[in-house]
PAMIVO-359580 format. One record per residue (C-alpha): residue in three letters; residue number from 1; x, y, z negated. Coordinates in Angstrom, 2 decimals, always signed. Layout:
% residues N
(bado 'ALA' NUM (X Y Z))
...
% end
This chain:
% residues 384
(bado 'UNK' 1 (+164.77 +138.48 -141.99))
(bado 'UNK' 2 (+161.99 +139.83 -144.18))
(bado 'UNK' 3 (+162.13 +138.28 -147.80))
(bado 'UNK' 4 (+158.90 +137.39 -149.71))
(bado 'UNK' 5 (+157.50 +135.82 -152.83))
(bado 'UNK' 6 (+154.70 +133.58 -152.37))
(bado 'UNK' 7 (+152.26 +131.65 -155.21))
(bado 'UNK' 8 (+149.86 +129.33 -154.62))
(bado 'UNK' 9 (+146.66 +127.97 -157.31))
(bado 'UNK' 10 (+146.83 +125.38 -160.28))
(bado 'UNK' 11 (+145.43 +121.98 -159.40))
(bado 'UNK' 12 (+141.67 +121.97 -158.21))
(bado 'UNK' 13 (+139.28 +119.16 -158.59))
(bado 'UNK' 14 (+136.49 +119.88 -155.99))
(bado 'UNK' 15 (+133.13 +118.38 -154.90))
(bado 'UNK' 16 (+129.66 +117.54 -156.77))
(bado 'UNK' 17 (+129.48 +115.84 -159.69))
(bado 'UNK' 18 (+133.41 +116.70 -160.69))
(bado 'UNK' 19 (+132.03 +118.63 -163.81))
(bado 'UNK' 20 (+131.50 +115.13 -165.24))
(bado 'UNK' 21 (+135.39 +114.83 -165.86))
(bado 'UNK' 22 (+135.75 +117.97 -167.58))
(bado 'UNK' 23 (+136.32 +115.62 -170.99))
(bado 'UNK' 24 (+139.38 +113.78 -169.46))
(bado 'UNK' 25 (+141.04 +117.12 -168.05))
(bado 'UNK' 26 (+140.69 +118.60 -171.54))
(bado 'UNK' 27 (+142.60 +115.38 -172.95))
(bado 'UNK' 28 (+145.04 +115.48 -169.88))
(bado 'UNK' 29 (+145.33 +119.26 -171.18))
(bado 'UNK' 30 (+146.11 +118.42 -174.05))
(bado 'UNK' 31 (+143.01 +120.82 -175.99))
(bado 'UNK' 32 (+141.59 +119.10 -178.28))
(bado 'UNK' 33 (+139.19 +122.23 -179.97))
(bado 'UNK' 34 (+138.05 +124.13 -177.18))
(bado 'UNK' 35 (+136.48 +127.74 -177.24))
(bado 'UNK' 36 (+133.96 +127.62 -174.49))
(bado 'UNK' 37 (+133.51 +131.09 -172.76))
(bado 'UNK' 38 (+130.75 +132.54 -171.07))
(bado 'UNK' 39 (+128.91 +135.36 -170.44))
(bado 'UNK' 40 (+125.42 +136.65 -172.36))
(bado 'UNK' 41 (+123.01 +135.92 -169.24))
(bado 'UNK' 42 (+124.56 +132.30 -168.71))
(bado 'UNK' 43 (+124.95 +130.90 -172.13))
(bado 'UNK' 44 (+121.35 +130.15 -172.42))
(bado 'UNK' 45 (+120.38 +128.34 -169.20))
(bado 'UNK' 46 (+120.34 +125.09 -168.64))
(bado 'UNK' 47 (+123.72 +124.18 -166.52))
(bado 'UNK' 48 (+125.51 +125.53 -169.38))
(bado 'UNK' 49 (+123.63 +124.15 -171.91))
(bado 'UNK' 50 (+124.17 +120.50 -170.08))
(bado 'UNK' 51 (+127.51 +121.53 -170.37))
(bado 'UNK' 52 (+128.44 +121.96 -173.71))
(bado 'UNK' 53 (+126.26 +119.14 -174.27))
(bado 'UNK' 54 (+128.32 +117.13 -172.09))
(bado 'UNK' 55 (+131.68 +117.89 -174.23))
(bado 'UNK' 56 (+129.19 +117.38 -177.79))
(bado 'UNK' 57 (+128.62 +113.56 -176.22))
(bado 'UNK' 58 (+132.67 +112.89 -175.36))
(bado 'UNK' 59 (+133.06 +113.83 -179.37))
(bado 'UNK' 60 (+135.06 +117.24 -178.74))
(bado 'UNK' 61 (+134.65 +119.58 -181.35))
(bado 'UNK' 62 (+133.71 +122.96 -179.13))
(bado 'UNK' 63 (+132.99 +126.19 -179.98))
(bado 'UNK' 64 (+130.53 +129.20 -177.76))
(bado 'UNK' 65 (+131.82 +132.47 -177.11))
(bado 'UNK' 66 (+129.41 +134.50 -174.86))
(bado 'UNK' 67 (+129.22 +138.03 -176.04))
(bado 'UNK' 68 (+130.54 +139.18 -172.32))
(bado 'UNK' 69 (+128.98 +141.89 -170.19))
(bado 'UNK' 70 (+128.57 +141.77 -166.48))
(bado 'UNK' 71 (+131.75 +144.32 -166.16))
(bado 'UNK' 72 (+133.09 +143.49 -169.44))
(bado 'UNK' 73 (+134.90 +145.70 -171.17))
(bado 'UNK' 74 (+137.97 +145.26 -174.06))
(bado 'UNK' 75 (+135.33 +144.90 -177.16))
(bado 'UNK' 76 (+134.68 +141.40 -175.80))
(bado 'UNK' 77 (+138.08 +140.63 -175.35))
(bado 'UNK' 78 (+138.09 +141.44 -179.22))
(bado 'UNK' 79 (+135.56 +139.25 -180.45))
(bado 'UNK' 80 (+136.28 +136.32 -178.53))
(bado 'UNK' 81 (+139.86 +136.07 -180.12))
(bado 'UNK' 82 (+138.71 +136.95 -183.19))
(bado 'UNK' 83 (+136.37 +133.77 -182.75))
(bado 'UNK' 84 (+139.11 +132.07 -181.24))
(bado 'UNK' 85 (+141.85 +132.32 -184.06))
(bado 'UNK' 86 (+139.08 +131.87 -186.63))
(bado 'UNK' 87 (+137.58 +128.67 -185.48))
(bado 'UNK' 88 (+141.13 +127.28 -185.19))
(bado 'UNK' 89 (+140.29 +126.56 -181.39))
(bado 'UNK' 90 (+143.73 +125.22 -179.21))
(bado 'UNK' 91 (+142.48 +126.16 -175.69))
(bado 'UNK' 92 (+140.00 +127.87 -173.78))
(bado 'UNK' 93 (+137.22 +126.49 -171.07))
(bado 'UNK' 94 (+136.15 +129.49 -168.79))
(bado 'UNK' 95 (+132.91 +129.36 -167.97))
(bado 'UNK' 96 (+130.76 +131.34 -165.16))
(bado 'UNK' 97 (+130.95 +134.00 -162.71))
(bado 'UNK' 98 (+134.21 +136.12 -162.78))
(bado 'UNK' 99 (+133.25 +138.23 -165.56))
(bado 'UNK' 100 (+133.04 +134.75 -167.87))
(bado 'UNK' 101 (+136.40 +133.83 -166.23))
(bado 'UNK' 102 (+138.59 +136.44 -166.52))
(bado 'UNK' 103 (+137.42 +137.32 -170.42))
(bado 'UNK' 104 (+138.11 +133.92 -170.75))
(bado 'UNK' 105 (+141.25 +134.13 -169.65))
(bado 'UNK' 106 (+142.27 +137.46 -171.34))
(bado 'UNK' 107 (+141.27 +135.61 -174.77))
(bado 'UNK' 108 (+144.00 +132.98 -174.21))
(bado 'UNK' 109 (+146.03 +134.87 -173.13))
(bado 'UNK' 110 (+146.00 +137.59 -176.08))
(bado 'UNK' 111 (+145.62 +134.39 -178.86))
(bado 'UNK' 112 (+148.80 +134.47 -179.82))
(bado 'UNK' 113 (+150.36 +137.93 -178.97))
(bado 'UNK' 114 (+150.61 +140.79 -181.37))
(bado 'UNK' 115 (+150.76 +143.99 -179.35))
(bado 'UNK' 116 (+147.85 +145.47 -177.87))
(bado 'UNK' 117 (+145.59 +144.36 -174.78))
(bado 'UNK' 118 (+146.64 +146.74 -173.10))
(bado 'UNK' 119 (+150.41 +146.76 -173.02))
(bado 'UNK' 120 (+150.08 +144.01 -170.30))
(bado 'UNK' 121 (+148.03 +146.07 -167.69))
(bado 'UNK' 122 (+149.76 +144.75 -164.52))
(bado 'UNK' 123 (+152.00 +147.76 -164.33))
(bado 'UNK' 124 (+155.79 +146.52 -163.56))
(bado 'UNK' 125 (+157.08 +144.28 -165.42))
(bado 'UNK' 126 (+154.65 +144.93 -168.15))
(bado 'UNK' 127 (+153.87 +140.80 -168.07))
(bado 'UNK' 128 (+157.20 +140.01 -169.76))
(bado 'UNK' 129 (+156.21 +141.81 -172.85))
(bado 'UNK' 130 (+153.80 +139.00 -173.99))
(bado 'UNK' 131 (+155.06 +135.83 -176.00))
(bado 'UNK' 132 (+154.46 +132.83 -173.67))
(bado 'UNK' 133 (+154.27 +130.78 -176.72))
(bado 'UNK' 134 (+151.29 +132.25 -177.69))
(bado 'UNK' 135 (+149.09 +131.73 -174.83))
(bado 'UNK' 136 (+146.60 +129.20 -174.75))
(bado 'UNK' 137 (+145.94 +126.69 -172.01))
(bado 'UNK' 138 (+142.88 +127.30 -169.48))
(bado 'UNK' 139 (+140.36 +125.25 -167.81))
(bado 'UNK' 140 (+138.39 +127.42 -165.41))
(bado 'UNK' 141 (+134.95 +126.23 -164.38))
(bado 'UNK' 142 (+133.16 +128.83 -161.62))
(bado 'UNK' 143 (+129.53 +128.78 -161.34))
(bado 'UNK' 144 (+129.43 +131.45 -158.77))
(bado 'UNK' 145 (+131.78 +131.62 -155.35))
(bado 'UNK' 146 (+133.00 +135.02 -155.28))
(bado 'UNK' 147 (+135.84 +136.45 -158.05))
(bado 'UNK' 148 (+138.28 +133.68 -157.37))
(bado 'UNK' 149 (+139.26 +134.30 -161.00))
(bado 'UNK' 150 (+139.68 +130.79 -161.53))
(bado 'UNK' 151 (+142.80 +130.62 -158.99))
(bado 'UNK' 152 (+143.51 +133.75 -160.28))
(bado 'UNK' 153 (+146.76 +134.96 -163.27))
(bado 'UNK' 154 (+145.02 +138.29 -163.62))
(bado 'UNK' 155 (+141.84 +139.09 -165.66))
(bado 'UNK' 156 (+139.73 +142.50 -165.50))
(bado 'UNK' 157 (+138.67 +144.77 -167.96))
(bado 'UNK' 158 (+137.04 +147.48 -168.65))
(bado 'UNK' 159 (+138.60 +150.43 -170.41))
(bado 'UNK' 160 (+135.68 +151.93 -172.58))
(bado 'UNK' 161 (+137.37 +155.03 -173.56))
(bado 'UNK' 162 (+138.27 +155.80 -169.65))
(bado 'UNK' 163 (+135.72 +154.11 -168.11))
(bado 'UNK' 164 (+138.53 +152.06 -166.25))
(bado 'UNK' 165 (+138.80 +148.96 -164.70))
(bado 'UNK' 166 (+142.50 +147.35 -165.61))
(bado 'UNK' 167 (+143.89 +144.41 -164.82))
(bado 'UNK' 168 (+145.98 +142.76 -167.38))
(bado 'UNK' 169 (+148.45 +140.30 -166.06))
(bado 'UNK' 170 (+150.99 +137.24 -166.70))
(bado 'UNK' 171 (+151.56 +134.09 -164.70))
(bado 'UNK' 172 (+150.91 +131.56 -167.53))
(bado 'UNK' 173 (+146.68 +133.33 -167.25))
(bado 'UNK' 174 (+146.79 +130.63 -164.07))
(bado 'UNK' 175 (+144.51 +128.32 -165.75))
(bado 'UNK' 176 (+145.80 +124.23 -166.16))
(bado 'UNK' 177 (+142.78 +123.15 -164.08))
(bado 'UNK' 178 (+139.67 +124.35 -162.03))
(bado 'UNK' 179 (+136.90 +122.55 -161.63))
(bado 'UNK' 180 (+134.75 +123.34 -158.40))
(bado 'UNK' 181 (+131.69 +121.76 -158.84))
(bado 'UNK' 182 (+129.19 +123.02 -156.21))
(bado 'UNK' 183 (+126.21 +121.85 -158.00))
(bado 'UNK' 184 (+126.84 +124.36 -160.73))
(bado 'UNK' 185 (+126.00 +127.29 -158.15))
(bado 'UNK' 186 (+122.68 +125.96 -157.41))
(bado 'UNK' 187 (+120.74 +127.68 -159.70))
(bado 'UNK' 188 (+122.07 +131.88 -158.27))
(bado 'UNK' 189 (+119.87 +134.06 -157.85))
(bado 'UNK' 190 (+119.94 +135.39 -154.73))
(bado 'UNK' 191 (+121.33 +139.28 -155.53))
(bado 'UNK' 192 (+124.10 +137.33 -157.22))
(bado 'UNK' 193 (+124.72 +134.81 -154.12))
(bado 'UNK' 194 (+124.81 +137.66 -151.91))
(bado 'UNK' 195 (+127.02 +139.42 -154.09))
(bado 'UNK' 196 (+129.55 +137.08 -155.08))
(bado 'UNK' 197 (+129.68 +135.91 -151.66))
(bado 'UNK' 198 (+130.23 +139.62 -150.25))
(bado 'UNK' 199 (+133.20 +139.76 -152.98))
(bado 'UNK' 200 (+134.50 +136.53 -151.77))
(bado 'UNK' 201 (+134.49 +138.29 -148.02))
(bado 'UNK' 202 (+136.09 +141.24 -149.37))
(bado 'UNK' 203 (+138.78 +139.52 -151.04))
(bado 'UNK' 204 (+139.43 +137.80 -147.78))
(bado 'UNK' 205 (+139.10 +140.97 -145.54))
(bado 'UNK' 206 (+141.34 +143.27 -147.55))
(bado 'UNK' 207 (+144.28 +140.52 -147.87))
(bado 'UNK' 208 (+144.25 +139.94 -144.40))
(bado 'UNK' 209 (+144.71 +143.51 -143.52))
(bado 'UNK' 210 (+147.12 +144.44 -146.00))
(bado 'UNK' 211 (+150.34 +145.33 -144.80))
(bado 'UNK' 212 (+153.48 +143.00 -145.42))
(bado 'UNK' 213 (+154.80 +140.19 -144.08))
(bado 'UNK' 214 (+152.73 +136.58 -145.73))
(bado 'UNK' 215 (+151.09 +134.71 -142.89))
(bado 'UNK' 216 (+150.27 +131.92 -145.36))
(bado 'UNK' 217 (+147.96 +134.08 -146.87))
(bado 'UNK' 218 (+146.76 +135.57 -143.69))
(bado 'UNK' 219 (+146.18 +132.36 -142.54))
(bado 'UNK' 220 (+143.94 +130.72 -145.70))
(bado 'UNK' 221 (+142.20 +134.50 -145.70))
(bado 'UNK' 222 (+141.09 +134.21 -141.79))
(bado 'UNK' 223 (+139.35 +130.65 -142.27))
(bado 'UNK' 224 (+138.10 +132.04 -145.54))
(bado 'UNK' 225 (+136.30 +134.82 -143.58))
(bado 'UNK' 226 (+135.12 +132.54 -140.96))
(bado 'UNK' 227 (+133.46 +130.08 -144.38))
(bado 'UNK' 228 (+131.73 +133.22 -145.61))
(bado 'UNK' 229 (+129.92 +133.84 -141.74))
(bado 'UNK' 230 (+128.86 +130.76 -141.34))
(bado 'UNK' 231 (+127.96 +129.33 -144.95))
(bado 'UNK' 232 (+126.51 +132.65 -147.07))
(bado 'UNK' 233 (+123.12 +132.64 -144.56))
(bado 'UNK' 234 (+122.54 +129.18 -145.17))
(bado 'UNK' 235 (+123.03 +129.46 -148.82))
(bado 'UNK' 236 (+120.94 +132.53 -149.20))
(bado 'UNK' 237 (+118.03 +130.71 -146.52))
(bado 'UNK' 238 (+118.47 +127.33 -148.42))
(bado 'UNK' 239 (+119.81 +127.43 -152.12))
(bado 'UNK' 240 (+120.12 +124.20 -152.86))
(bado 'UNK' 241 (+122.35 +123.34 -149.05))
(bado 'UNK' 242 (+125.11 +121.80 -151.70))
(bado 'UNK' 243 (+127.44 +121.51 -148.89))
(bado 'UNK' 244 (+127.03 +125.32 -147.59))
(bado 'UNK' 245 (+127.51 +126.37 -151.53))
(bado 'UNK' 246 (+130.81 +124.04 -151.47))
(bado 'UNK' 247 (+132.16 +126.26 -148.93))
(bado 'UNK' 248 (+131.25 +129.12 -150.51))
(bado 'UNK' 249 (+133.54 +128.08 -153.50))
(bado 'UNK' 250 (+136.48 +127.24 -151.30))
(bado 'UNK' 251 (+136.05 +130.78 -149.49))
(bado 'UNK' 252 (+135.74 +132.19 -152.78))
(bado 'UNK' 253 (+139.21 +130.50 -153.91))
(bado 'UNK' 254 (+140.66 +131.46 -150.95))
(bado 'UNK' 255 (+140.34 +134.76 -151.16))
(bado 'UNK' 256 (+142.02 +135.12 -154.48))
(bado 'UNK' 257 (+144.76 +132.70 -153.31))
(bado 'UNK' 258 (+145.08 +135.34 -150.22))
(bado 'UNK' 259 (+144.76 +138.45 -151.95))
(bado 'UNK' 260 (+148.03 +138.13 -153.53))
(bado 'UNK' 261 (+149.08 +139.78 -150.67))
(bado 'UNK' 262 (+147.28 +143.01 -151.11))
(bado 'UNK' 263 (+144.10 +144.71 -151.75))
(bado 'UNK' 264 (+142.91 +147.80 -150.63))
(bado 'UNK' 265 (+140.39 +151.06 -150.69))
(bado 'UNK' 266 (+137.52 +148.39 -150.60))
(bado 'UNK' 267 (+138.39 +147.41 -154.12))
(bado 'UNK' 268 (+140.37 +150.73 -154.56))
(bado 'UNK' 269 (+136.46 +152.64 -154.72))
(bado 'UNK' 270 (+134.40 +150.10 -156.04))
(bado 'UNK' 271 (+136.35 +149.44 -158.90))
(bado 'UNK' 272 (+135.56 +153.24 -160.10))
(bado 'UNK' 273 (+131.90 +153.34 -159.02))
(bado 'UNK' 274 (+131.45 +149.95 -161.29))
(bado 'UNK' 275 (+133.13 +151.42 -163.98))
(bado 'UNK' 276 (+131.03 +154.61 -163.87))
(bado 'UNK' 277 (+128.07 +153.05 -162.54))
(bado 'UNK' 278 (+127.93 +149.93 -163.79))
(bado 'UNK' 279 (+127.21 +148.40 -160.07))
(bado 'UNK' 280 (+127.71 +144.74 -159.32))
(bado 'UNK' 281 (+131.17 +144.38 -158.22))
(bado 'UNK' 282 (+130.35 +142.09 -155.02))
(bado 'UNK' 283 (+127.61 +143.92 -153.91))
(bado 'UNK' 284 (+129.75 +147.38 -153.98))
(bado 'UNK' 285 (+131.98 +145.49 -152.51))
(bado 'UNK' 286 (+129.55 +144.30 -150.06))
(bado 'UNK' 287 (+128.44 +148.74 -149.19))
(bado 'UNK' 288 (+132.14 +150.47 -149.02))
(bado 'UNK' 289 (+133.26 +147.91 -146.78))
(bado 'UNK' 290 (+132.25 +149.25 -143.03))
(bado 'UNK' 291 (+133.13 +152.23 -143.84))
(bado 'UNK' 292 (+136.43 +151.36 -145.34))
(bado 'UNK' 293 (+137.18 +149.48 -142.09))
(bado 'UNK' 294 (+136.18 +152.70 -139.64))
(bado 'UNK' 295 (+138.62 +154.62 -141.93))
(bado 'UNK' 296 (+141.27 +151.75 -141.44))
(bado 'UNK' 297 (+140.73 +151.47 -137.91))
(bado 'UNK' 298 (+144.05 +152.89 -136.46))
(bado 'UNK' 299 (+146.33 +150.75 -138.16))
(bado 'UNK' 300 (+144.11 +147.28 -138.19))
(bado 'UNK' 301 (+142.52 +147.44 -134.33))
(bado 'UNK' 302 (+144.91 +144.70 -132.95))
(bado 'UNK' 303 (+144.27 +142.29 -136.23))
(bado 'UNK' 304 (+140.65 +142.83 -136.36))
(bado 'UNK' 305 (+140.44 +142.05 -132.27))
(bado 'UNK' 306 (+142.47 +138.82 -133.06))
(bado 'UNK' 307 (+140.10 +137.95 -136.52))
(bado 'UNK' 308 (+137.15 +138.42 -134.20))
(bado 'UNK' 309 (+138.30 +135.94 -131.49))
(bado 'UNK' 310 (+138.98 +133.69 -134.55))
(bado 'UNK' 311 (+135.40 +133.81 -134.83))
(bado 'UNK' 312 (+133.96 +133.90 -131.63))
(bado 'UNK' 313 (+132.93 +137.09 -131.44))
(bado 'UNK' 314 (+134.60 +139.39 -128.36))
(bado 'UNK' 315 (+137.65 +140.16 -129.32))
(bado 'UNK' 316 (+137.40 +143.79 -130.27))
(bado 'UNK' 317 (+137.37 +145.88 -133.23))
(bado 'UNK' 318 (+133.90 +146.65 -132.64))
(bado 'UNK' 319 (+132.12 +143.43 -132.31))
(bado 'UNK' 320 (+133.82 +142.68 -135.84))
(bado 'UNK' 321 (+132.50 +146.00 -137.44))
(bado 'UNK' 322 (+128.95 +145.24 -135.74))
(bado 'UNK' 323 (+129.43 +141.38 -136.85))
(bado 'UNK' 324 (+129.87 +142.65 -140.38))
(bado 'UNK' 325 (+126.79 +145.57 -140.48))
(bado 'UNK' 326 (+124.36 +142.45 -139.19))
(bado 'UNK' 327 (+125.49 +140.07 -141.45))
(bado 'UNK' 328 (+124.84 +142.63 -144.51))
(bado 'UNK' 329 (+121.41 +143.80 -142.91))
(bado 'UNK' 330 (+120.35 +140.04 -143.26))
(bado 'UNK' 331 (+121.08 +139.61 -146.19))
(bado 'UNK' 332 (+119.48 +142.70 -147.62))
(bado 'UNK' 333 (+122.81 +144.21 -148.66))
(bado 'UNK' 334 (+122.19 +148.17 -149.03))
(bado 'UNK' 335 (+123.53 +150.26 -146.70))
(bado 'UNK' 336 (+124.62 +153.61 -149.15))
(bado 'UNK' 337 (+125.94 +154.23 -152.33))
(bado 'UNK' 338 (+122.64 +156.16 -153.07))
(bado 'UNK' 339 (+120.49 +152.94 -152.99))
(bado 'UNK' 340 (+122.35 +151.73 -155.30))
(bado 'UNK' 341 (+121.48 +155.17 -157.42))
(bado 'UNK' 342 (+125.13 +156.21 -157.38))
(bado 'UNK' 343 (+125.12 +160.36 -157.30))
(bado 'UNK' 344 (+127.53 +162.52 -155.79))
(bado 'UNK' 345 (+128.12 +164.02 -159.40))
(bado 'UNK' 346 (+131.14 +162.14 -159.91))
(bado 'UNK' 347 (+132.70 +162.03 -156.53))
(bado 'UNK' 348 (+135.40 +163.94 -157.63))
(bado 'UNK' 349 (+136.60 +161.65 -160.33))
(bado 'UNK' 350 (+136.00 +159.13 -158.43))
(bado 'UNK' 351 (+138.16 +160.00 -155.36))
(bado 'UNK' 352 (+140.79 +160.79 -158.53))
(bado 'UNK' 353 (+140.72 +157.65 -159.87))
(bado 'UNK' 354 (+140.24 +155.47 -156.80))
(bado 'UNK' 355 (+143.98 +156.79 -155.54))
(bado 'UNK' 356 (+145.49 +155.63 -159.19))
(bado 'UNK' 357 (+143.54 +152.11 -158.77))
(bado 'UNK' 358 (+146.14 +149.03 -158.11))
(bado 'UNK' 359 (+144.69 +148.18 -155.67))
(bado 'UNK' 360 (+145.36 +151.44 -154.08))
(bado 'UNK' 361 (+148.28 +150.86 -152.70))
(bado 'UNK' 362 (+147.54 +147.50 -150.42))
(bado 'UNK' 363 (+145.81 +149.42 -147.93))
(bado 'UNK' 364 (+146.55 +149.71 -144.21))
(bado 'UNK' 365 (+146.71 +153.18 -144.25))
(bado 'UNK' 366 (+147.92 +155.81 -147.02))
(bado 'UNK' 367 (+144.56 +155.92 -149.66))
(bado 'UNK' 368 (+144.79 +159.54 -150.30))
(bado 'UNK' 369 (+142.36 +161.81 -152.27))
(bado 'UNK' 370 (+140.68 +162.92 -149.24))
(bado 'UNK' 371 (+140.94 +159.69 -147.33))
(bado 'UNK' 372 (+139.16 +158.17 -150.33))
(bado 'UNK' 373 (+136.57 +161.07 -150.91))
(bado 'UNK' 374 (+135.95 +160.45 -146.79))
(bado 'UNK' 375 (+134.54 +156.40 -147.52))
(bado 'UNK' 376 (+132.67 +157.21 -150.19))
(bado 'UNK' 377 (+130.95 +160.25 -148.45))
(bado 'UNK' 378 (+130.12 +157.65 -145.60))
(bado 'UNK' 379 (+129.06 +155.15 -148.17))
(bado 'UNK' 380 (+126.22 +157.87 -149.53))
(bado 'UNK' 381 (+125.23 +159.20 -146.12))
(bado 'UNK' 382 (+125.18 +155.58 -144.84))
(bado 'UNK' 383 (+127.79 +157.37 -141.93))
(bado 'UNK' 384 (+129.89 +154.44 -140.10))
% end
C-alpha cells in the first residue's frame, strides 16, 4: 500500500466581522508586542489603518513594518527583522495579500536564527538547520483570496542577485492563527481580484493534477476549483457580494492546503517571468495556464474529464480547457505573455530556470527544457 505524509492548516477563524477578535487571539498567542506587517500599497488605506487602530484601542503596544514590494525580494526580509529585534517585538501579525504574508512570515521566522536567509531555501532537509527556539509566533490576516500563504509553512522571496524566486521553508512558519475576515477583501481592485483569484485556481488546478497518491488533497482542491467558477464572476460583477468574497477566501485556503501535494509548470514558468518581469503572480498564473494544460494533456485527460463532470460541464478534457479560456476572457485576463510586455529576449533563461524551479518537479509530465520553452512559446503567440 502506497505510504504518504499528509498536513493540514493551523486553526482558522472565518466569517465577517472576525477581525474584531484579533486582540484576544494575540493574548491567546501569547504576543504581547506585535510587529504588524504589510506591504507599501496597503499600509496606508483605510482597512489597515482601522486595523492597527483597532490593536492601539485594546492597549497593545504594536509596531508597522511595510517596506514590502509586490514580489518582494530578501532586502525586505532584512529590514523587517532588523525592525523586529530592535523594537523588542515578541510576535508577528501578517497582514495583506501574499506578498505581506509570506515576508511576514520569513521575518519570524529568521528573528531568532543566525545563519543566512537563505540556508533554509526548501531544498532537503535544509528546514532542520534553523533554531526552532528562535522563531516567532504568527497571526496571519489575508486581505486578498489567492496566495493561501496564511495556511501556508513556506514564504517566497525574491533573490535580487539571481533574479530568483525561492522558497524558504520550516513547519513552525504555519502561523498560530488565521483570521478570514471577508470584509477585509472588499475594497480589491479588480486586476488584483482577478488575479488573486486566478492564483487561487491555479493552486487548485496544479495540486489536483500532480502526480502521487493524496486524495484528501484532491478532494479539498476539486471543490476549491468548483468555488473559484462560480464565486470570482460575482465578485468581479459585484465587489462588495461579502458572501461570494467569503468563498473566494476558502478557495484561496484550499488551494494552499491542496498544493502540498504538488505544483507544476504553471508555477514552474511564472515564477521566472515574475522574477524577470516583475508580472503579477496570479495574473501570470492566470495566462500560462491553458497552455500548460494542452501540454499536460496526455497524462491528465481522464482527471480533467472527471473534474469537468464535477462541475457540470461534459465530461471531457475539452469542455474543461474551453470552460477555463471563457472564464479568463470574462474576466479580461490577457491571453499572451506579450500583453503583458514580456519579450522573447529572455526565453532562454527562462526555459533554464523554469526546469530548476521547485515546483518543477510536481508536474504530470516530465518539465523539460523544451517542454517548458513549448508553453511559453504558446503563451506569446496566444497558441492553445
Amino acid at each position: 500500500m502506497t505510504k504518504a505524509n499528509w498536513n493540514y492548516p493551523t486553526a482558522i477563524k472565518f466569517g465577517p466581522g472576525r477581525i474584531a477578535e484579533l486582540p484576544e487571539v494575540l493574548k491567546a498567542t501569547g504576543i504581547t508586542k506585535p510587529l504588524f506587517v504589510t506591504d507599501a500599497g496597503l499600509v496606508n488605506l483605510p482597512v489597515t489603518q482601522k486595523t492597527i487602530q483597532l490593536l492601539k484601542d485594546a492597549g497593545i503596544p504594536v509596531g508597522v513594518f511595510a517596506e514590502v514590494k509586490p514580489n518582494p525580494i530578501s532586502a525586505n526580509v532584512e529590514a523587517g527583522i532588523k525592525v523586529l529585534r530592535e523594537g523588542g517585538h515578541d510576535g508577528v501579525i501578517a497582514f495583506g495579500g501574499g506578498s505581506g504574508l509570506d515576508v511576514g512570515k520569513v521575518i519570524a521566522f529568521m528573528a531568532g536564527q543566525t545563519r543566512p536567509m537563505w540556508d533554509f531555501e526548501d531544498i532537503g532537509d535544509w528546514w532542520t538547520r534553523a533554531d526552532p527556539k528562535g522563531i516567532f509566533p504568527i497571526i496571519a490576516v489575508p486581505t486578498t483570496a489567492g496566495t493561501g500563504s496564511e495556511v501556508g509553512r513556506a514564504g517566497v522571496i525574491t533573490d535580487e542577485t539571481s533574479h530568483t524566486k525561492k522558497v524558504i521553508f520550516h513547519p513552525l512558519m504555519m502561523p498560530k492563527v488565521v483570521i478570514a475576515d471577508p470584509e477585509l477583501t472588499l475594497g480589491m481592485p479588480r486586476f488584483i481580484t482577478v488575479g488573486t483569484g486566478m492564483d487561487a485556481l491555479a493552486h487548485c488546478l496544479e495540486a489536483y493534477c500532480a502526480p502521487g497518491y493524496h486524495p484528501l488533497a484532491d478532494g479539498i482542491a476539486v471543490e476549491g476549483i468548483r468555488l473559484v467558477f462560480e464565486n470570482l464572476p460575482k465578485v468581479v460583477a459585484d465587489p462588495n457580494d461579502v458572501e461570494a468574497r467569503g468563498h473566494m477566501m476558502s478557495a484561496a485556503a484550499m488551494g494552499a492546503t491542496a498544493f502540498q501535494k504538488g505544483l507544476g509548470a504553471i508555477h514552474a514558468l511564472s515564477h521566472p517571468v515574475g522574477a524577470l518581469y516583475d508580472t503579477h503572480h496570479g495574473m501570470t498564473n492566470a495566462v500560462f495556464m491553458p497552455y500548460v494544460l494542452m501540454v499536460n494533456k496526455p497524462a491528465i485527460e481522464a482527471k480533467i474529464a472527471r473534474l469537468a463532470a464535477y462541475l457540470g460541464l461534459s465530461p471531457t478534457f475539452e469542455a474543461f480547457l474551453h470552460a477555463i479560456i471563457g472564464l479568463r476572457l470574462r474576466l479580461d485576463v490577457p491571453h499572451t505573455l506579450a500583453e503583458f510586455k514580456v519579450d522573447g529576449s529572455k526565453r532562454e533563461l527562462i526555459g533554464d530556470m523554469a526546469i530548476l524551479d521547485p515546483t518543477a518537479g510536481g508536474n504530470p509530465v516530465e518539465l523539460t527544457k523544451a517542454r517548458a520553452l513549448e508553453i511559453f512559446d504558446r503563451a506569446m503567440e496566444g497558441r492553445v
